[in-house]
N, C-alpha and C positions, 0 to 999 in steps of 0.2 A: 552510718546505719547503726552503729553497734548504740553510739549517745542516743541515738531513737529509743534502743530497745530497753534501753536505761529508764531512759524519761518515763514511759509508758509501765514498767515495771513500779516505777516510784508512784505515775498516778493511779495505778493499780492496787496498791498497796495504802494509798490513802484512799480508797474507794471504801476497799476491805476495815479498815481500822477506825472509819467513821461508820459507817453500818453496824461492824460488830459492838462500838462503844454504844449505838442508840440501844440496841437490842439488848444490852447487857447492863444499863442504866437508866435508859431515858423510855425505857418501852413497857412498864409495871405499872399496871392503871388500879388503883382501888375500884370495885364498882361500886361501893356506894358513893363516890364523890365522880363516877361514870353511869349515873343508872342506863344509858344507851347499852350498854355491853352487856345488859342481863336479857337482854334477846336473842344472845351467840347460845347460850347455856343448856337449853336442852337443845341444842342442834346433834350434838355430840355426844358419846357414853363409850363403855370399855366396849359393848361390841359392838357401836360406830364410830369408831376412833377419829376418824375426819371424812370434813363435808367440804365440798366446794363451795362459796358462797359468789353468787355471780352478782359484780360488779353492778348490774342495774336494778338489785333486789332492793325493791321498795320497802320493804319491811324491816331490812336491815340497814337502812342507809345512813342513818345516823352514826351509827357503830362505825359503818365502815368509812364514811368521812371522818370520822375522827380518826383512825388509824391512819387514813389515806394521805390526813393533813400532816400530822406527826412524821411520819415518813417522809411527806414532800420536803418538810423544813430542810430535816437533816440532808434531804439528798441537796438541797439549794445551795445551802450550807458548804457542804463539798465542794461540790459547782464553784460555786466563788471564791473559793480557796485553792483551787483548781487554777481557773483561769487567772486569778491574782499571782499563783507562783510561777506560771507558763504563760505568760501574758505574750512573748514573742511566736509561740503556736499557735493560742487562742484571741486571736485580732479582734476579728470580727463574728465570733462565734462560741459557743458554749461549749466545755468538753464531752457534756453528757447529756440523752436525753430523756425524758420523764414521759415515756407514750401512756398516756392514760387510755385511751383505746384497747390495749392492751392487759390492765390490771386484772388479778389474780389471786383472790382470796382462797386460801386453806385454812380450815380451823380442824385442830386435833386434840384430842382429849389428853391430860393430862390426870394424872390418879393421885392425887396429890397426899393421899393415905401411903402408898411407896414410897414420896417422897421424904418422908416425916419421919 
């Protein structure tokens, strides 16, 4: 029991360290080499600070496929690095799962004149 809570702690921690690496590298999109993203732009302001954006918004679906794709890689990415290093836990099955049903856009304002 205790090597379980091990394993899961470790795949836990590769979960954590591949997320936080996309978001802290691989997640800065220029817009002008994204022009999809300049329709997130005035969703948002200091006194709208975030917006829900729902998953089946047509207007924004470009944007948010592209996000959604980006995100997939890296979570896939995991996933088979996952199942590659626990290969005797994960046989016949993937460690993790990607419910798109599910998905969950927040967009929030950042002031980027604070941040300077």
């Amino acid at each position: 029991m205790q090597n379980n809570m091990a394993i899961l702690t470790k795949i836990a921690s590769t979960v954590s360290k591949g997320i936080n690496d996309y978001e802290n590298n691989g997640n800065l999109k220029d817009s002008n080499a994204y022009p999809q993203l300049n329709y997130f732009y005035g969703l948002v302001s200091e006194t709208k600070p975030s917006v829900e954006i729902p998953a089946s918004s047509s207007e924004h679906s470009m944007g948010l496929n592209m996000i959604k794709h980006g995100l997939k890689s890296v979570f896939d990415n995991i996933n088979r690095q996952i199942k590659d290093d626990y290969s005797n836990y994960y046989v016949n099955t993937m460690p993790l799962t990607f419910e798109e049903d599910k998905d969950k856009f927040m967009l929030n304002y950042i002031n980027l004149n604070k941040i300077a």
